[in-house]
GUMAR-422861 format. One record per residue (C-alpha): x, y, z; residue in three letters. Coordinates in steps of 0.25 Angstrom, whole numbers, padded with zeros to 4 digits, always signed. Example, Ala and Ser with C-alpha at 12.3 -4.5 7.8 and 13.67 -1.06 7.14 Angstrom:
<atoms>
+0049-0018+0031ALA;+0055-0004+0029SER;
</atoms>
This chain:
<atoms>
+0000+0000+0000UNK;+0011+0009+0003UNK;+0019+0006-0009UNK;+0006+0011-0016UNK;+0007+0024-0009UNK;+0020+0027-0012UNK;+0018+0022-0029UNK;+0007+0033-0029UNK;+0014+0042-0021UNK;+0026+0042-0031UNK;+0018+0041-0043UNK;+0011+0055-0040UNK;+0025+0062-0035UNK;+0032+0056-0051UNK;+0018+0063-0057UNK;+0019+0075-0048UNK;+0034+0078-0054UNK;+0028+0077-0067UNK;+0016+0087-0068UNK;+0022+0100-0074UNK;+0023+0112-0067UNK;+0015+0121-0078UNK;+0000+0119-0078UNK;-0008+0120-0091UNK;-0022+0124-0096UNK;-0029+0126-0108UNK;-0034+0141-0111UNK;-0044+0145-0122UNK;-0042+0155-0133UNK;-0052+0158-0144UNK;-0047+0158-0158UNK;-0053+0157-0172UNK;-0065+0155-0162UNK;-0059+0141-0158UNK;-0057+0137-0143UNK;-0040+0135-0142UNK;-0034+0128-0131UNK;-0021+0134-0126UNK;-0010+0131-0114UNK;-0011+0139-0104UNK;+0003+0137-0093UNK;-0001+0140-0081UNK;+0008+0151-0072UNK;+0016+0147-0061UNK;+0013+0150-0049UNK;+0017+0166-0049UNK;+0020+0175-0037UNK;+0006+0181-0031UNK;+0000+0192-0036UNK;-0010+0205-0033UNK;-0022+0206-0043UNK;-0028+0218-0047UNK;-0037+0220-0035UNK;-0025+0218-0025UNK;-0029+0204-0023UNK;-0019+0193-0022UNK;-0018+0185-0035UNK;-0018+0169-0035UNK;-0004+0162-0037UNK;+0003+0149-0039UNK;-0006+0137-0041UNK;-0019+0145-0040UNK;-0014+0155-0049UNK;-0011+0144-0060UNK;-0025+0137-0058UNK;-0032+0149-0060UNK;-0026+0153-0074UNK;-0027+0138-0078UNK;-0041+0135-0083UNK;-0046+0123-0081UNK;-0045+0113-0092UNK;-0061+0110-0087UNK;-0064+0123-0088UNK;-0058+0127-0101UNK;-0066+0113-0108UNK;-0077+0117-0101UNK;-0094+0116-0107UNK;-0097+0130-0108UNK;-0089+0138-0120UNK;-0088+0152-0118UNK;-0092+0161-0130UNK;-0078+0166-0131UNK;-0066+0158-0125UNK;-0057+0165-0116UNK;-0041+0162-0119UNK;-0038+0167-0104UNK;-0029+0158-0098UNK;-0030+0154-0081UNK;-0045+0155-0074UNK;-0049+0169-0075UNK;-0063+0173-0079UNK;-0068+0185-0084UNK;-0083+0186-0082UNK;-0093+0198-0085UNK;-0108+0202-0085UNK;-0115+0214-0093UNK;-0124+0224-0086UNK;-0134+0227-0098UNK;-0146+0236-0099UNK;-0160+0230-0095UNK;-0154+0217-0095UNK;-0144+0220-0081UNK;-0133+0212-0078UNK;-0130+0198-0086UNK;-0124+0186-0082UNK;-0110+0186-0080UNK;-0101+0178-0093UNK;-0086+0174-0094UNK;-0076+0181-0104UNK;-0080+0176-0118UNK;-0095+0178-0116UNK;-0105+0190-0121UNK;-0110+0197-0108UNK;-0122+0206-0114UNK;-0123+0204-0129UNK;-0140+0207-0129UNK;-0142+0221-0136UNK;-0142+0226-0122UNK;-0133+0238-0118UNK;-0122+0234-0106UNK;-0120+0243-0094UNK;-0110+0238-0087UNK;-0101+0225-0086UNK;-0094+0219-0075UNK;-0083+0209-0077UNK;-0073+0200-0067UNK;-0062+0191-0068UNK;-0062+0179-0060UNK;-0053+0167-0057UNK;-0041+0178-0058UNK;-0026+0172-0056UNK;-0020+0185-0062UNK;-0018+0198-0054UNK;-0028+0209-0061UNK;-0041+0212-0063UNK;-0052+0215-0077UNK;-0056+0231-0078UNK;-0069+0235-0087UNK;-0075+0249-0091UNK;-0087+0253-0098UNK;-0091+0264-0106UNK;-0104+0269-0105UNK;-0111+0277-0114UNK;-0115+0289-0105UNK;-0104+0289-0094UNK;-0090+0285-0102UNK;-0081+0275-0097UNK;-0083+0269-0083UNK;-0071+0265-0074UNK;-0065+0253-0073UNK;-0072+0241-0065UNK;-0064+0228-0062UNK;-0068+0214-0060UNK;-0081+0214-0056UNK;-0086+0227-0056UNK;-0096+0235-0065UNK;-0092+0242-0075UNK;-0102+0253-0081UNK;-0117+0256-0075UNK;-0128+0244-0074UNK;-0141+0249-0075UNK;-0140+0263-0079UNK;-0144+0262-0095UNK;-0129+0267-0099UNK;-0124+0256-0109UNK;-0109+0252-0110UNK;-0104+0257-0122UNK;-0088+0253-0121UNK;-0080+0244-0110UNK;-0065+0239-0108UNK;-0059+0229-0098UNK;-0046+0226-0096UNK;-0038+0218-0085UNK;-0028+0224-0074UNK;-0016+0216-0067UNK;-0012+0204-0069UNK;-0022+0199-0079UNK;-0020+0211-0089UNK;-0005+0201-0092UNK;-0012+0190-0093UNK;-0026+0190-0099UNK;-0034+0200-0110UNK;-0046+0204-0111UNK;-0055+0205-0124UNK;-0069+0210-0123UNK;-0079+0213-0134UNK;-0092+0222-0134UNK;-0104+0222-0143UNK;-0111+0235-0144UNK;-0123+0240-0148UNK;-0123+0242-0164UNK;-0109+0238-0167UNK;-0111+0223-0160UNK;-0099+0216-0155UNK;-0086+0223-0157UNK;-0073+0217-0156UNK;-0063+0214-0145UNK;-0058+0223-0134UNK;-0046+0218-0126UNK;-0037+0224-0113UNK;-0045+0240-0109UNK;-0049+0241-0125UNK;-0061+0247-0127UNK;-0073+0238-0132UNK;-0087+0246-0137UNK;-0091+0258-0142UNK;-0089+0274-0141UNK;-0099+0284-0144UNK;-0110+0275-0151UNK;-0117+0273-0137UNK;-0119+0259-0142UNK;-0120+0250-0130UNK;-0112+0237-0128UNK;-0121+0226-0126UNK;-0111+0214-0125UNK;-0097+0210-0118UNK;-0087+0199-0123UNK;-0074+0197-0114UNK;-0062+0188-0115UNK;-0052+0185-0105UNK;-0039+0179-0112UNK;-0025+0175-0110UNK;-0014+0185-0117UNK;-0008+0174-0122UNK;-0021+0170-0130UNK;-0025+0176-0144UNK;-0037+0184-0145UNK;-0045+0184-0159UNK;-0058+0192-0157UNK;-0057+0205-0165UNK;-0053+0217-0158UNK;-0055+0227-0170UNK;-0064+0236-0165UNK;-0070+0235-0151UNK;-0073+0249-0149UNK;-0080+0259-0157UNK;-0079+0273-0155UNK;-0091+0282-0163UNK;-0081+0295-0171UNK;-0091+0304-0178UNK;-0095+0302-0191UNK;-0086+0309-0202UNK;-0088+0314-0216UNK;-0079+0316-0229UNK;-0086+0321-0240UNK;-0081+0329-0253UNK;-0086+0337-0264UNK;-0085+0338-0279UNK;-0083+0355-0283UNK;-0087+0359-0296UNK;-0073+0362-0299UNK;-0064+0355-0292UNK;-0070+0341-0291UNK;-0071+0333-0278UNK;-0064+0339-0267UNK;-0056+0330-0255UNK;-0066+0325-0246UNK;-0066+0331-0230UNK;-0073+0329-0217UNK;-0085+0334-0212UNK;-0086+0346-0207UNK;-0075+0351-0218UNK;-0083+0359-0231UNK;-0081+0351-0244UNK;-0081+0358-0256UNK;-0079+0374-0259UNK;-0087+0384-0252UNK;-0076+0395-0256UNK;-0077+0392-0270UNK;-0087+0394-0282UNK;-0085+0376-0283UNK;-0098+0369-0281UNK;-0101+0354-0277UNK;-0105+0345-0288UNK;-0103+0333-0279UNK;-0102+0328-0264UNK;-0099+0316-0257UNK;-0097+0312-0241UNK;-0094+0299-0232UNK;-0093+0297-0220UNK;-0080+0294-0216UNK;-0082+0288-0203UNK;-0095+0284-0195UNK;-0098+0280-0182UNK;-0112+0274-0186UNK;-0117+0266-0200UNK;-0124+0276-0210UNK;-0119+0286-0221UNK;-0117+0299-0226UNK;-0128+0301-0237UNK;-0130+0314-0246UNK;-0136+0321-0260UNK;-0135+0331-0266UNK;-0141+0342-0278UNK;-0140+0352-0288UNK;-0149+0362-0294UNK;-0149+0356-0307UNK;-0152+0341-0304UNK;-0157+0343-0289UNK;-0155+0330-0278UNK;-0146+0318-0281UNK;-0147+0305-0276UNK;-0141+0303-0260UNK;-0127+0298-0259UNK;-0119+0294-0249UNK;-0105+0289-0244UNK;-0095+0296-0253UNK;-0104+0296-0264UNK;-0105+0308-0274UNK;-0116+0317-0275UNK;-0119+0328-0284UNK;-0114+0327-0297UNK;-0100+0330-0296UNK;-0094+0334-0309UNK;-0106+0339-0317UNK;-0106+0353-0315UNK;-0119+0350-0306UNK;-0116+0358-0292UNK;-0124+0352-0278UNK;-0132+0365-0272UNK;-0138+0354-0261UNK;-0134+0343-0253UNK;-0140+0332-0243UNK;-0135+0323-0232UNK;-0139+0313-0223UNK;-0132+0301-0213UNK;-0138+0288-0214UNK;-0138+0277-0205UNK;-0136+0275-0190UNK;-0127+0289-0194UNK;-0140+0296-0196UNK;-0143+0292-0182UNK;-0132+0298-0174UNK;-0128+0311-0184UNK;-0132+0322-0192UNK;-0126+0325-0206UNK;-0124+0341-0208UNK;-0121+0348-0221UNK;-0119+0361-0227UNK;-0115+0367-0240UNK;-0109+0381-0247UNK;-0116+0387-0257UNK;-0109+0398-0263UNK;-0114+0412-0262UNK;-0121+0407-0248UNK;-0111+0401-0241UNK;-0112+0389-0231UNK;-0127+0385-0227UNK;-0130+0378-0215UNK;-0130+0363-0212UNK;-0140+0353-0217UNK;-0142+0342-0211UNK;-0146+0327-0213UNK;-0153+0326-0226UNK;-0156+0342-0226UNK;-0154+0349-0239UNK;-0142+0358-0238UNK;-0139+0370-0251UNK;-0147+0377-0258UNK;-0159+0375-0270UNK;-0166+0385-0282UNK;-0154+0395-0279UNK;-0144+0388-0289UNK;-0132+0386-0277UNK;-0122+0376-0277UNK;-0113+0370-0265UNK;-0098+0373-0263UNK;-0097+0364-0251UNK;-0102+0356-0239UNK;-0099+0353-0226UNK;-0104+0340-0218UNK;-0105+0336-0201UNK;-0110+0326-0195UNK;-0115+0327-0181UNK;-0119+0319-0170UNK;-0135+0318-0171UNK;-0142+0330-0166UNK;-0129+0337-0164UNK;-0129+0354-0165UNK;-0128+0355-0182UNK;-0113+0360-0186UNK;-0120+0375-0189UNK;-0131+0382-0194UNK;-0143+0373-0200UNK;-0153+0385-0205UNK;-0151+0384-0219UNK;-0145+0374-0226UNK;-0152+0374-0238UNK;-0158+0384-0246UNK;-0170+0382-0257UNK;-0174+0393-0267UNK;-0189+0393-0268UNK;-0196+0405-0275UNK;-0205+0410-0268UNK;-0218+0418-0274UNK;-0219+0435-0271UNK;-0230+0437-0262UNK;-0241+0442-0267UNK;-0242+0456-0271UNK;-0253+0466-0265UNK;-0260+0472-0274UNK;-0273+0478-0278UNK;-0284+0471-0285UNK;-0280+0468-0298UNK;-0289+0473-0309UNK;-0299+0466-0318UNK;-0287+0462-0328UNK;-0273+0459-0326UNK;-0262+0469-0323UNK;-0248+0471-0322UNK;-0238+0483-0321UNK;-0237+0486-0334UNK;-0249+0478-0341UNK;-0265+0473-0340UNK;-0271+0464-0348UNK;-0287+0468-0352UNK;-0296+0458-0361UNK;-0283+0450-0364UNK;-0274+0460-0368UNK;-0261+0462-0361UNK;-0256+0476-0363UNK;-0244+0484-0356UNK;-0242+0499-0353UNK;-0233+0500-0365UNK;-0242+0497-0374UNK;-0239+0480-0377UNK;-0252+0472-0379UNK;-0255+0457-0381UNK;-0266+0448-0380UNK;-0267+0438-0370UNK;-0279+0434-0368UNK;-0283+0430-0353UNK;-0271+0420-0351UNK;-0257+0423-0351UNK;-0244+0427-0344UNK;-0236+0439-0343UNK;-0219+0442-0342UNK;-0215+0458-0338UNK;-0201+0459-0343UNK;-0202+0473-0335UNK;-0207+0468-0322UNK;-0200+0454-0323UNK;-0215+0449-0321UNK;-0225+0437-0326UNK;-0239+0437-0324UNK;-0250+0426-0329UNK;-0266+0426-0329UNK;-0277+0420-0332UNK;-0288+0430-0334UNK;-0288+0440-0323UNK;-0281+0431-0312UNK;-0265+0432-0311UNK;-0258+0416-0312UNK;-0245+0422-0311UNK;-0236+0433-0306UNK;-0223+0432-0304UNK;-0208+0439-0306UNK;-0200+0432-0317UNK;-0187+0435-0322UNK;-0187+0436-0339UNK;-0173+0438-0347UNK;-0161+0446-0345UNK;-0160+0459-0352UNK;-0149+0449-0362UNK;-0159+0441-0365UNK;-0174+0446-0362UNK;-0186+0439-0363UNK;-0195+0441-0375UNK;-0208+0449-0375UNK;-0219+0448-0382UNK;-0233+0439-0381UNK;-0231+0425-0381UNK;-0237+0413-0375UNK;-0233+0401-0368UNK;-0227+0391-0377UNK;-0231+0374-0379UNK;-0215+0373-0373UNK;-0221+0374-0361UNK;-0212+0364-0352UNK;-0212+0359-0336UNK;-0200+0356-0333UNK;-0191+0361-0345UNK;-0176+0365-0347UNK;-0173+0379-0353UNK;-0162+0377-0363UNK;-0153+0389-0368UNK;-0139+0392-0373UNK;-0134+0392-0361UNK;-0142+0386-0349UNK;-0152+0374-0347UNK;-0162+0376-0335UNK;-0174+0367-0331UNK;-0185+0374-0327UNK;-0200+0367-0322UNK;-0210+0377-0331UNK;-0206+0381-0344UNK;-0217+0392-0351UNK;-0212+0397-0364UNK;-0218+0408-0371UNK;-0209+0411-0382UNK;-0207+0397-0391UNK;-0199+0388-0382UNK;-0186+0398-0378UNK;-0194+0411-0368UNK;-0204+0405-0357UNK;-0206+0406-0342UNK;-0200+0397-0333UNK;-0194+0396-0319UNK;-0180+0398-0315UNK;-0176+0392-0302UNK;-0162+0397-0305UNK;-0167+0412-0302UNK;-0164+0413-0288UNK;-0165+0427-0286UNK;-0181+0429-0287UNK;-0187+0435-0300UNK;-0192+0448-0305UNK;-0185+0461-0304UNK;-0174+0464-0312UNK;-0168+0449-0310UNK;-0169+0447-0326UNK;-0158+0457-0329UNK;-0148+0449-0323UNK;-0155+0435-0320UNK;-0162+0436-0332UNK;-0167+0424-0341UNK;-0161+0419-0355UNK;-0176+0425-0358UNK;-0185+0417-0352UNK;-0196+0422-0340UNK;-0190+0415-0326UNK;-0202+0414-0321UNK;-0205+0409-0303UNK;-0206+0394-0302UNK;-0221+0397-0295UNK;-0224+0407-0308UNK;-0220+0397-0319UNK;-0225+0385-0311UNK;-0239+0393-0313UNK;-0239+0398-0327UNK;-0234+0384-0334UNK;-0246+0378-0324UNK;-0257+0387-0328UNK;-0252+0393-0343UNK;-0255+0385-0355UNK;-0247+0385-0367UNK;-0252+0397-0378UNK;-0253+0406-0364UNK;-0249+0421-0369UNK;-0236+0427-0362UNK;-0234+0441-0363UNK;-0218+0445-0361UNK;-0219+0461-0360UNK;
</atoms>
């Protein structure tokens, strides 16, 4: 019985000399989303040592058990989400606060802690089964307060309960452990979803968006494992939105793009723009910078956008309007503002947001634009009273006078049983229809019987090249719309009444700016024609049939 004592008693001494003196365990490391098993050597057993909290940190025998997982452990049912590669037995676990929904259950590193559409307010993280000296430090960004200080191991960061949602957070570990392990944490926020990976004090989330973060990833690893989640961008900072757009000058082609809120173009010049283009170049929201413009002689454009030309530079065609607009999630967070220079005005104030900005009827062309984006609702970058100017005739009021008599009248002329006559002596037949042109009082009248159609100013033909008189009547070239065709010029007009063959009419002239009457024939006159109000010709071509008699005295 003794001798098989002493047998088994030197058998485990000869197998005690032989276990080594390192013990090994297998750590876990993800890579091309396969689960690789690594050696681990565990420490010897070191001096003792302070942890971050002044405690004093396990050594020796203890020490090594702690950072050697147990191969039970490590082959254990349950696969976490995302396998640590950490080396030794400390665990990271951590639990979301988030809004309506309170505090979750707590999760290991590797696991999503919120994740459902719901804003987080605070998070509070620990390490446990620690065999280094140290600690983990978290900070959260709140939309409303900024950044919070540091809490550590166990405490709360941010503000449970108050509504203020968690925009941005960082953690990073102290001691010890900073030499030993990294830390990799992801966020996914509201709008841009998950982003990539954060590691060591790195900012993960976003900045100026006010876009929640709704769900927290965290990895504990070994700094001798490699790490393979993509850690391009796991912070977005919102810049403002910035323009560059260009334009196309009648002389000089088009010009270097430039920047909002530089001028584009040549407000110091007698240039004009033929052709515009913007983009954006850069955005913090989805969308696009959209825009149009027209001339006098062809009117709106279709909208384009992105760099895209509008106008038609190179024809000769000069833009005398313009419209912009942001589309998008753009729209949604700023304002677009536009202004142009029209030469002989100067700089008229902003437009904005699809508003009309320059002029129409006056025959003005732009020399340049400036653009600004501002954060929605912000003050306008100046003056927004008049961005846009429109030419729109407006009839004289209606003269006082006495009772007119029982046949029609005028300064110089009547017109009894069908006969019009004048004081010096000019007679014609007109029967009880008709229309009539004063060369001297720059004047048209019309009746029909005793009742007056029309009466209006007009401007007839320069002194160069007058305006024939005589009886006449409306020819059968009466034309709405129609273009006037001379030596020298081709003009589209609506109402086209000539009285003289198909070359002498009345017609209107929107390019007369200046009013009409007066003495405006002698240096605004027509090639001959009568430049009649749109309101006056729009009536006489309406109500005046062809054969009418016209009387040019």
């Amino acid at each position: 019985m003794r001798r098989n004592v002493l047998i088994i008693l030197l058998a485990w001494l000869i197998f005690a000399g032989l276990a080594p003196a390192r013990i090994a365990a297998p750590a876990y490391s993800t890579e091309a989303g396969a689960l690789v098993q690594k050696s681990l050597l565990a420490l010897d057993a070191p001096a003792a040592q302070m942890d971050g909290d002044g405690e004093l940190a396990e050594t020796g025998k203890n020490q090594v058990l702690r950072q050697t997982r147990s191969v039970a452990a490590l082959a254990g049912t349950q696969e976490p989400t995302l396998s640590p590669a950490a080396s030794g037995n400390a665990e990271l676990v951590y639990t979301t606060y988030l809004q309506n929904a309170g505090w979750q259950a707590e999760v290991r590193e590797g696991a999503i802690s919120g994740g459902a559409a719901s804003p987080i307010e605070a998070i509070q993280v620990r390490l446990t089964h620690l065999a280094e000296a140290g600690n983990i430090s978290y900070q959260t960004y709140r939309q409303d307060s900024g950044w919070s200080g540091y809490a550590k191991n166990g405490e709360i960061a941010g503000t449970a309960g108050t509504g203020e949602a968690v925009e941005a957070l960082r953690f990073k570990l102290t001691g010890a452990l900073a030499g030993q392990y990294d830390l990799y944490y992801r966020v996914q926020t509201e709008r841009f979803g998950w982003l990539d990976w954060a590691t060591n004090g790195e900012t993960a989330g976003t900045d100026g968006f006010r876009y929640p973060i709704e769900g927290v990833e965290v990895v504990l690893m070994n700094k001798e494992q490699a790490f393979s989640g993509k850690r391009e961008q796991s912070f977005v900072k919102r810049t403002d939105p910035v323009l560059s757009y260009g334009s196309y000058l009648t002389a000089s082609g088009w010009q270097e793009p430039v920047l909002n809120p530089a001028q584009s173009g040549s407000p110091d010049s007698s240039q004009s723009l033929e052709g515009l283009q913007a983009k954006l170049a850069s955005q913090p929201y989805p969308g696009s910078v959209t825009y149009r413009a027209a001339t006098s002689e062809n009117g709106w454009f279709e909208w384009t956008q992105d760099g895209l030309e509008a106008g038609l530079p190179g024809t000769g065609q000069n833009i005398e309007r313009i419209e912009m607009q942001l589309t998008d999630e753009l729209a949604a967070h700023y304002d677009i503002y536009y202004q142009v220079h029209v030469p002989g005005v100067g700089w008229l104030d902003w437009a904005k947001n699809g508003e009309t900005a320059g002029t129409q009827g006056y025959d003005y062309d732009i020399s340049a634009v400036q653009l600004q984006v501002v954060q929605k609702d912000a003050p306008a970058p100046g003056n927004t009273a008049v961005a846009f100017m429109k030419y729109v005739p407006k009839p004289p009021p209606a003269p006082v006078a006495p009772p007119l008599p029982a046949y029609p009248t005028g300064p110089d002329w009547t017109v009894q049983e069908g006969i019009f006559r004048t004081n010096a002596g000019t007679n014609y037949y007109v029967g009880s229809s008709y229309i009539i042109v004063s060369i001297a009082y720059q004047r048209v009248w019309a009746y029909i019987g005793s009742q007056q159609i029309v009466n209006a100013p007009v401007i007839t033909g320069r002194p160069s090249m007058p305006t024939p008189r005589g009886l006449f009547a409306i020819q059968p070239y009466k034309e709405s719309p129609s273009v006037l065709i001379g030596e020298d010029y081709e003009s589209p007009v609506q109402y086209w009444i000539p009285f003289l063959g198909n070359a002498y009419g009345l017609h209107d002239a929107s390019w007369q700016t200046q009013g009409f009457g007066g003495d405006l024939y002698l240096y605004l006159g027509s090639h001959g024609c009568v430049n009649t109000p749109y309101y006056a010709v729009q009536t006489l071509y309406n109500t005046y049939s062809v054969g009418t008699p016209v009387v040019v005295y």
